[in-house]
C-alpha positions in Angstrom: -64.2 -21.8 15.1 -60.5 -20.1 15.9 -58.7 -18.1 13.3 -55.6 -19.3 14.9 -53.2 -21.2 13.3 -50.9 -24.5 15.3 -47.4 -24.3 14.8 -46.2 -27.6 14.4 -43.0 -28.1 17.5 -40.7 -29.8 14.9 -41.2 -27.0 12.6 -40.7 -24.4 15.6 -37.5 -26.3 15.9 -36.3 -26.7 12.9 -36.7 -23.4 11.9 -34.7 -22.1 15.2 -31.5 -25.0 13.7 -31.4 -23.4 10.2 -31.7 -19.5 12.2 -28.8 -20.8 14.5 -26.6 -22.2 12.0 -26.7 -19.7 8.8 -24.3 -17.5 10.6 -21.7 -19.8 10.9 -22.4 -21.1 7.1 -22.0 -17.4 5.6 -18.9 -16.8 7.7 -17.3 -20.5 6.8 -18.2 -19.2 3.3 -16.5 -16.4 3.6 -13.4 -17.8 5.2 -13.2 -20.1 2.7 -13.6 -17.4 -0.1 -10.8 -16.1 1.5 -8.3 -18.8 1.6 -9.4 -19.3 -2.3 -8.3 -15.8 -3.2 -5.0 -16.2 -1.6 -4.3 -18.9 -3.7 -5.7 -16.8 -7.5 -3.7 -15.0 -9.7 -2.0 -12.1 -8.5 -4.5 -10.3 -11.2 -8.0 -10.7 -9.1 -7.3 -8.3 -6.5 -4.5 -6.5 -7.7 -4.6 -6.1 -11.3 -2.8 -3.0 -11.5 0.3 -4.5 -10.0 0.3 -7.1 -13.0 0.8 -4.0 -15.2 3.3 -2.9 -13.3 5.2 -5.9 -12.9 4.9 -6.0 -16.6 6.7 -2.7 -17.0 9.6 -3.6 -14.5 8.9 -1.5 -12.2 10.6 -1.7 -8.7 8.6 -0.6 -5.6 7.8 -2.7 -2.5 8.7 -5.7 -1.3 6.2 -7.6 -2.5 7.1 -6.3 -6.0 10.9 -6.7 -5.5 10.9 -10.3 -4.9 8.2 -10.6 -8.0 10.6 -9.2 -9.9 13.4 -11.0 -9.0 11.2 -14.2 -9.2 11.1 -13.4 -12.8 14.9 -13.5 -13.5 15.0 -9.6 -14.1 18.2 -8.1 -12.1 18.1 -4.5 -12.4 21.3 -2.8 -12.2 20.6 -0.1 -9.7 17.7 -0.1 -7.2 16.4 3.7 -6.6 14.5 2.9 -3.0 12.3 5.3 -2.3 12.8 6.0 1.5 10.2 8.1 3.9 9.5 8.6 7.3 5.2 8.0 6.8 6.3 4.4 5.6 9.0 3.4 8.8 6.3 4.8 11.1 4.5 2.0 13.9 1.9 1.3 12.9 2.3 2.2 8.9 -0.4 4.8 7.6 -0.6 2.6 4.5 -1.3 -1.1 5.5 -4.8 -1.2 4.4 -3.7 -0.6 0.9 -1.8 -3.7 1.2 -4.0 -5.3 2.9 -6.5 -5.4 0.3 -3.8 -5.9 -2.8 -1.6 -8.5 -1.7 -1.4 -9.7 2.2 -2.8 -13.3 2.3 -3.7 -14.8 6.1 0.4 -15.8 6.8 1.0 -11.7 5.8 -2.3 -10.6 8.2 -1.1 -12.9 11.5 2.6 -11.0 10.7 1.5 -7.7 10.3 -2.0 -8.1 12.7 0.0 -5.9 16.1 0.0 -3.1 13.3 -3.2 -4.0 11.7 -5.4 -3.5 14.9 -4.0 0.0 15.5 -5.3 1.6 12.5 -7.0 -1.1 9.8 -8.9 -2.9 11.8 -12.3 -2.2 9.5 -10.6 -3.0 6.8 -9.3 -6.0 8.2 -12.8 -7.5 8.6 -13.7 -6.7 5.2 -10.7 -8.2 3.3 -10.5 -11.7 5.8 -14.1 -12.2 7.0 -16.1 -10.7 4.0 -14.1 -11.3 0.9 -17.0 -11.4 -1.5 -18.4 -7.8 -1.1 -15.0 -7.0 -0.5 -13.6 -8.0 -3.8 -17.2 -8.2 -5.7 -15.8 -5.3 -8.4 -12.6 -7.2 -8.9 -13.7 -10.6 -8.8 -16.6 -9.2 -11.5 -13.8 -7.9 -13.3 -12.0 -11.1 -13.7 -14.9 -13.0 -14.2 -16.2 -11.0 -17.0 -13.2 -9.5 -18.5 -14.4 -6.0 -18.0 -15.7 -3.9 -15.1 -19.3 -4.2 -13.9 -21.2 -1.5 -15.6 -22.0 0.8 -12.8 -18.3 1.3 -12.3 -18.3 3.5 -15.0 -21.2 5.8 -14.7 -23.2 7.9 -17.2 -22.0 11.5 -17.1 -24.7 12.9 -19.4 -22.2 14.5 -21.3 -21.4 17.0 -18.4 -17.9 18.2 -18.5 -15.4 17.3 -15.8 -14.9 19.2 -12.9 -11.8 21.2 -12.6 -8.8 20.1 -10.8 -8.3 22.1 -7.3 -5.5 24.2 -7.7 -2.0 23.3 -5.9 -2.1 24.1 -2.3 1.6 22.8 -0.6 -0.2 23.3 2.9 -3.0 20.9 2.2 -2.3 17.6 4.4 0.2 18.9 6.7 -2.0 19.3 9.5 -3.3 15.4 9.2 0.3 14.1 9.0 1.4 16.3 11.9 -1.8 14.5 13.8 -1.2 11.0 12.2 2.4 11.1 12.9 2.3 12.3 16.6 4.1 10.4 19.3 6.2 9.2 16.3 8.4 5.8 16.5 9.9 3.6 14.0 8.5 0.3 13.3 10.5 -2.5 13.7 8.7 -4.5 10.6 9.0 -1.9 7.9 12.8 -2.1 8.9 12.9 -5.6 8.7 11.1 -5.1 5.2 13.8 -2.9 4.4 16.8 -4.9 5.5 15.2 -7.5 3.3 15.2 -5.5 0.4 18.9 -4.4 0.8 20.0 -7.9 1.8 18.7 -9.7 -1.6 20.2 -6.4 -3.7 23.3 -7.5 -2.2 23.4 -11.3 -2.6 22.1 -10.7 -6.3 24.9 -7.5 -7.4 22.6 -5.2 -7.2 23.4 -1.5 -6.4 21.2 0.2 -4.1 20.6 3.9 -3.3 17.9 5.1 -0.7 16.0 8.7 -1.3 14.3 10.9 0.5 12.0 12.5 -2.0 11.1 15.8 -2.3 7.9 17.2 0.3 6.7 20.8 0.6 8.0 22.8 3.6 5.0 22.6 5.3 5.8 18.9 5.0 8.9 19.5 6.5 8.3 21.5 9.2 6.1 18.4 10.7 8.8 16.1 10.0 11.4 18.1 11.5 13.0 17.2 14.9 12.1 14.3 16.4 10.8 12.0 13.9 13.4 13.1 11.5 16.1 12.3 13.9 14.2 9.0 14.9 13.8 8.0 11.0 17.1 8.7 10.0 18.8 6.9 12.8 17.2 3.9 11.7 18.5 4.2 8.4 22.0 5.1 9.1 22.1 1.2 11.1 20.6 -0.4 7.6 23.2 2.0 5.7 25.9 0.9 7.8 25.5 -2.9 7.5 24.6 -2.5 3.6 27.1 0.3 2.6 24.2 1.8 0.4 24.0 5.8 -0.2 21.0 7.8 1.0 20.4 10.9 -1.0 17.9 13.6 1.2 16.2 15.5 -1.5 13.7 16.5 0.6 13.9 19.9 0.6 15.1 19.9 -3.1 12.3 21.7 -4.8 10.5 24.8 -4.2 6.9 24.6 -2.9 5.0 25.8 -6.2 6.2 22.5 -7.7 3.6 20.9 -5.5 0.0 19.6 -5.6 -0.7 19.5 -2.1 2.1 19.0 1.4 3.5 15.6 0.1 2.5 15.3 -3.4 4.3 16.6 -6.5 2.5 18.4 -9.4 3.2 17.8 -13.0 5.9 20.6 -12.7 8.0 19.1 -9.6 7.6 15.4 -11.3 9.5 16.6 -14.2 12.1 18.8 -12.4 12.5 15.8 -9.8 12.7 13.6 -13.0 15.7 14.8 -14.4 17.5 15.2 -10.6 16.9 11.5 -10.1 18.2 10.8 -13.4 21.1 13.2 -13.9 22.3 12.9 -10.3 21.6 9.1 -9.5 21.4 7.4 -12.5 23.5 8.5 -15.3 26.9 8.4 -13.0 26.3 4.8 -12.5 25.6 3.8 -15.9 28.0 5.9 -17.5 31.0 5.0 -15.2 34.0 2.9 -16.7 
């Protein structure tokens, strides 16, 4: 008598269908996932720009036209302007990427995308759920999965590293290498100064503050190439660009880039005193 065991064919077979076809299921899933958080609230993915819309506060695109949406019509826009953010491709896309592009924003921006997100890019469009499983707990539940906040068995924190202006030059100076303006975060800008226009609104552009190690890889080249760019959107616009960049000494710096609490206040009252208060207090 054999130990062996038949395999029925139309099991064999049927077992091969479900292999073949599961694939395609979880991906259509996915997709599908996908095209569902597109269409949520603004607060699944991106609940911190809800607060921030909440407060009024003016900073991309995306938020500008949120804003505006809303009926509030600021005054002045204070547009922050630097050469990292007009560079092709854009260091920062995968932060947008997983905040607020939806698929029209991803087939716009996809030339830039597959330069330098493209891992990202597969886990925001093809596998939403573990891509959004923290924030999509979040809004489910109404408060973060517990092992985002971990136990710290009462250790204290560790200590902030101390300010170092250097730090992060040496990547930008690698990141921005071969440096050229991209024609999409100029159209984003144009946008930007184009609605400030047809709603009254008074727009300045400013270079903030960097260390001058920061400086010293922006100088030349890219600096000329970024500022060139602006000086056409300035031009059309008749908006005032304000280089501050080399406005504050290097100790008021957390790292190349970066201000510390120090330089936040100091650049604080500069934006206010020397931007603001003119306008506001003018006849």
């Amino acid at each position: 008598m054999s130990d062996e065991t038949t395999t029925d064919p139309a099991n064999a077979r049927r077992a091969r269908r479900v292999l073949a076809w599961t694939p395609s299921i979880f991906i259509a899933a996915q997709l599908a996932v996908g095209l569902c958080l597109d269409r949520a609230p603004l607060s699944v993915r991106f609940g911190d720009g809800v607060g921030k819309l909440a407060a009024a506060l003016v900073g991309t695109d995306f938020m500008f036209n949120r804003l505006l949406d809303l009926g509030v019509r600021p005054k002045l826009a204070v547009i922050e302007v630097t050469p990292e953010w007009m560079a092709h491709p854009i260091p920062f896309l995968n932060g947008q990427l997983l905040r607020i592009f939806v698929w029209r924003d991803v087939i716009d921006w996809m030339p830039e995308l597959v330069l330098g997100t493209r891992r990202t890019l597969v886990c925001a469009r093809v596998f939403p759920v573990y891509c959004y499983r923290n924030e999509l707990l979040t809004w489910m539940t109404g408060r973060p999965p517990p092992y985002l906040s971990g136990f710290t068995g009462g250790k204290p924190r560790p200590r902030p590293k101390p300010d170092d202006p250097v730090h992060g030059a040496h990547r930008w100076g690698r990141t921005l290498h071969g440096y050229e303006v991209s024609a999409r975060a100029r159209g984003i800008l144009d946008r930007v100064l184009a609605r400030c226009r047809d709603t009254g609104m008074e727009c300045v552009l400013v270079a903030p503050p960097v260390a001058s190690a920061q400086r010293a890889v922006l100088d030349g080249k890219i600096d000329a190439a970024y500022k060139s760019a602006l000086a056409g959107l300035r031009e059309r616009y008749g908006v005032a660009f304000y280089d501050e960049s080399a406005r504050l000494p290097d100790d008021a710096f957390r790292d190349s880039s970066h201000g510390n609490r120090h330089g936040g206040v100091l650049f604080s009252a500069i934006v206010a005193d020397e931007l603001v208060l003119p306008r506001f207090s003018s006849p």
